[in-house]
Phi, psi and omega in degrees: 000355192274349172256006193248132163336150166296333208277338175278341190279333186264336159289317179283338186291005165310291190244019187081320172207175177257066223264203209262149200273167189296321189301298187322305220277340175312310196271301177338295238269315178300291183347326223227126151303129205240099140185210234249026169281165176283141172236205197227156180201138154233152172258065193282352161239100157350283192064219169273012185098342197297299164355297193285318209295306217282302161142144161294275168294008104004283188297301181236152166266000191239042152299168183218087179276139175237162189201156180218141171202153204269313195269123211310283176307322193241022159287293218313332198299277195314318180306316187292336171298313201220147196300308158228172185220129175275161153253078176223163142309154196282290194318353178260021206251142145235131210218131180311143167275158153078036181267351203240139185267354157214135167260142160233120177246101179230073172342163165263147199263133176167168130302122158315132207247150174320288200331321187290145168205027199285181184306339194302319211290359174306306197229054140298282163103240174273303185261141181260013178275143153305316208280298175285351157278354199249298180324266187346294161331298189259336219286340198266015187255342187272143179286126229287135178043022142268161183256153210239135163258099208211111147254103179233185195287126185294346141313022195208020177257054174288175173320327154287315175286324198291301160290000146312314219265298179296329165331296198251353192237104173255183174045082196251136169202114173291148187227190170235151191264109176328302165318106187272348179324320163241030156078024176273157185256157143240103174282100182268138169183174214250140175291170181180157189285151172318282245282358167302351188269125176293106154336326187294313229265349173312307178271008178275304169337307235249296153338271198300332173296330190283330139335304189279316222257330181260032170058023199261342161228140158254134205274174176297143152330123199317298184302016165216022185286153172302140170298149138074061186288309208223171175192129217299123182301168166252178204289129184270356173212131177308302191261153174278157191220345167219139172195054176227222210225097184268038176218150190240150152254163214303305181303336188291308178322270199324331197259006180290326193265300184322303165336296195264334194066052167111200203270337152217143200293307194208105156306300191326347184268352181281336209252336171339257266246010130295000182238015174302119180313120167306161152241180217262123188290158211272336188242189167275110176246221209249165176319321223261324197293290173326324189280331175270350175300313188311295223281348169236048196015043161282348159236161193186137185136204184276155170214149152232168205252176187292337178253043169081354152328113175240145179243141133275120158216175205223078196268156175178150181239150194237153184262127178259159167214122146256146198274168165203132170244129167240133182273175165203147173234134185248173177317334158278013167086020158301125144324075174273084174271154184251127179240132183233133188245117187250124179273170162219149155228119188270022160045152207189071184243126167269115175239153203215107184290109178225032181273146186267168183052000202273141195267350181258002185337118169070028157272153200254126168263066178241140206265143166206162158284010174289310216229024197195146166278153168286144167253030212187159200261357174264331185302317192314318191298325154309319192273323166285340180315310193282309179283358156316306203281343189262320168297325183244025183262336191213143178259124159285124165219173205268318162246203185286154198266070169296121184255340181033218229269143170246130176229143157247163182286184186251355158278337178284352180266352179306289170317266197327317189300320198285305200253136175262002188293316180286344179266354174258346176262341164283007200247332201274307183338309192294291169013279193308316182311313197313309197253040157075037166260129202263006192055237226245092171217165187301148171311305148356254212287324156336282191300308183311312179302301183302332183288324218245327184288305172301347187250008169096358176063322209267010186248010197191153188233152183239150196219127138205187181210177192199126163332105161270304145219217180335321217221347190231119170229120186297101156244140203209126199219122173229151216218142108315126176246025201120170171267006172282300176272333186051254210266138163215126174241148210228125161246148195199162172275142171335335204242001175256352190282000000 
C-alpha cells in the first residue's frame, strides 16, 4: 500500500488488495488454447496467486508460474500456488528479459507517492501512474510472440500508453473486466519486433483505445469473447537463467546463514595463509622493488633513515573506477546497455616525520600518483598500466562542453513521446556530446569541435550527429547566442535545419 495514492489506499484497506474477479480470469481462460506443452508464465504482482495459479494452469498443466509480491503474508500464500515467488518488491528483482511466454499483468492503480524512494524512482521518468511504471519495467521480461494480459482502469489508456501498446504489440483485441468496481478494461496482444507491425492496422488500434480512454465506446465483457484467440509460445531456454531479489530481510538473512553455517564453512581456509611466518626476501632489493613493497604495505612502522631521519610509515594502493554508459538500439529496437568500468590503482604511501627536533616534526609527507609525476623510467612503466587502459576505453579532450540551456524541435519531443526506446538513445547520444564524442563525423569537423571547446566556444558553433537507428539521425548544435541568453544547445532532424 505504500506506493498507492491515500484516497485508493482508502478504497483497498478492507482487504489490502483486489485481485482479478473468478468470472474475469473464467473468460480470460476461453480466450487461450489449452494444452499440456510447457510454458513460462509471470505475475509480477502476484497477490496470493489465486488468480494466477487458476489461470495458468487453466491454460497448460505443464505451466511454470513465477510470481513476485511485496506483501509478506500473501508471498506465504502465493508460494504453495505457484512454482516459484520472490517476496520482493518488483523493482529490487533481476529477471532475464525475455524469458516469459505470458505476462499477467494487474498492476497496482494509483500515484507514484513523494515519499517513496525506492528503486521505482528509476523508472518514473516524466510520469507517476503506477499503472505505466509497472508496464515499462516487465513488457522487456516478455518474450518476442509472447503474449501479454494487461488489466487497468480504461482511464488510465492515454495517448502514451496507447502508443506503448501499439508499438510493441499486434493482434490487439480489448475486452471489459465482468466485474465493474474499478471500470477495468483487458488488453490482450502478442509482442512482435516494431519493424513487424502494419501501420493500418496500428492506427486502427490506436482509433479504438482513444474512443474506450474518452469513454465513447465500450468493449465487450470478457465471459463473451471468442475461443481459442491466442496461444502462449514455449520458453525459448529451457532453464530461466536470472530470477531473484538483491536486498533481504532480516529473518531471510538469519535463515541463510542457518543454511550455510556463518558466511563461510571453514574459516581457517580464509585465514591459513595470513597466519604465515614473512620470510626474508632472497636478494637485496632495489629502489624499484621497495617502492612496490611500500605501495602495497608490506613495510610499514617506524623507519630511520641513513641520514638519521625517523618516520612512520604507512603504504597502500587504493582501486579507483571511472563508469561510462552507453544504450545502442539495433534494428529490432532491442535495448542494448553498455556499461564499461575502468579500474585505476593508485598506490599512497604516508610518513608521519618523528624525527626530534626536525624543523618538519609531526608534518604528514604523501607520496601518490595522484598528485607527483613518475620521475624514472620503471614509475613511467607503471603509471602507464592505468592511463592507457583508461585512454582507450574513453575519448578525452582537454576542456569543458559547454551546453548551457537544451531545446529540441517538436518532432524530436514527438519521437521520445512515441518511442521510449528513441528517448533513452537521444538520451545517450547527449551523454556522448557532453564528453566530447562528436558521433558519426568527418575527422575534419571532429578536430574543428575540440578546437572550438578549447577556445571557448563562444566564436564557434559545435556540430554533431548520430545514428538512433535506421530511419532517425540525431543532430545537436550548439551556438552562443549572447550574453543575454548564452549557451543554447538545440537537438534537431536532418530536415528541420
Amino acid at each position: 500500500m505504500a506506493f498507492i495514492s491515500p484516497r485508493i489506499a482508502h478504497n483497498l484497506a478492507k482487504n489490502g488488495y483486489y485481485p482479478t474477479d473468478d468470472k474475469t480470469i473464467k473468460g480470460l481462460i476461453d480466450c487461450f488454447k489449452r494444452d499440456d506443452k510447457p510454458i513460462r508464465v509471470l505475475d509480477p504482482c502476484v497477490g496470493d496467486g489465486s488468480a494466477a495459479s487458476f489461470f495458468a494452469y487453466s491454460i497448460s498443466m505443464e505451466a511454470i508460474l513465477f510470481g513476485v509480491e511485496f506483501n509478506e503474508e500473501r508471498a506465504k500464500i502465493a508460494k504453495n500456488r505457484c512454482d516459484k515467488v520472490l517476496r520482493s518488491d518488483l523493482f529490487d528483482t533481476v529477471i532475464t528479459p525475455q524469458s516469459f511466454g505470458l505476462l499477467f499483468l494487474n498492476p497496482p492503480y494509483g500515484d507514484l507517492t513523494r515519499e517513496n524512494t525506492g528503486a521505482i524512482v528509476n523508472y518514473q521518468k516524466d510520469h507517476k501512474r503506477l499503472e505505466k511504471i509497472f508496464y515499462r519495467f516487465t513488457i522487456p521480461l516478455l518474450q518476442y510472440d509472447g503474449v501479454l494480459v494487461l488489466i487497468i482502469p480504461f482511464t488510465q489508456l492515454d495517448d502514451m500508453l496507447s502508443n506503448w501498446i501499439t508499438n510493441q504489440f499486434t493482434d490487439i483485441n480489448v475486452f471489459t473486466a465482468c466485474d465493474k468496481q474499478f471500470k477495468q478494461i483487458i488488453i490482450i496482444g502478442k509482442k512482435v519486433r516494431q519493424a513487424d507491425i502494419v501501420l493500418e492496422q496500428k492506427n486502427e488500434v490506436k482509433s479504438l483505445f482513444k474512443s474506450i480512454y474518452e469513454g465513447q465506446f465500450v468493449p465487450q465483457d470478457i465471459d463473451t469473447c471468442d475461443p481459442d484467440l491466442y496461444r502462449v509460445p514455449e520458453p525459448k531456454d529451457p532453464e530461466i537463467k536470472a530470477f531473484y531479489k538483491l536486498s533481504f530481510t532480516q529473518d531471510e538473512f538469519e535463515e541463510g546463514l542457518n543454511q550455510f553455517q556463518g558466511l563461510w564453512a571453514d574459516r581457517n581456509a580464509f585465514s591459513q595463509s595470513m597466519s604465515k611466518t614473512k620470510r626474508q626476501p632472497l636478494r637485496q632489493m632495489s629502489d624499484w622493488h621497495l617502492s612496490l613493497a611500500l605501495a602495497a604495505g608490506e613495510i610499514s612502522g617506524v623507519v630511520t633513515s641513513q641520514t638519521g631521519k625517523t618516520y612512520v610509515i604507512k603504504g597502500d594502493t587504493y582501486k579507483t573506477q571511472t563508469k561510462k554508459t552507453e544504450i545502442k538500439c539495433d534494428d529490432d529496437d532491442n535495448v542494448e546497455t553498455i556499461t564499461t568500468l575502468t579500474d585505476k590503482f593508485i598506490p599512497s604511501i604516508k610518513a608521519w616525520d618523528f624525527t626530534p627536533y626536525s624543523d618538519s616534526f609531526g608534518s604528514l609527507l604523501v607520496i601518490s600518483s595522484q598528485t607527483n609525476k613518475p620521475n624514472n623510467e620503471d614509475d613511467d612503466e607503471l603509471e602507464s598500466i592505468s592511463t592507457l587502459v583508461e585512454k582507450k576505453t574513453e575519448r578525452h579532450i582537454d576542456a569543458q562542453v559547454m551546453v548551457g540551456r537544451t531545446v529540441c524541435t517538436k518532432k524530436i519531443k514527438a519521437l521520445c513521446d512515441q518511442d521510449f526506446n528513441v528517448a533513452l538513445a537521444i538520451s545517450a547520444s547527449f551523454a556522448r556530446y557532453e564528453k566530447g564524442d562528436w558521433g558519426e563525423m568527418e575527422a575534419s569537423d571532429k578536430r574543428l569541435n575540440d578546437r572550438a571547446v578549447k577556445q571557448g566556444q563562444k566564436g564557434d558553433r559545435l556540430f554533431a550527429s548520430y545514428h538512433i537507428n535506421d530511419d532517425i539521425k540525431l543532430w545537436i548544435i550548439t551556438e552562443w547566442q549572447g550574453d543575454a541568453q548564452g549557451f543554447i544547445t538545440t537537438f534537431m532532424l536532418p530536415e528541420e535545419y
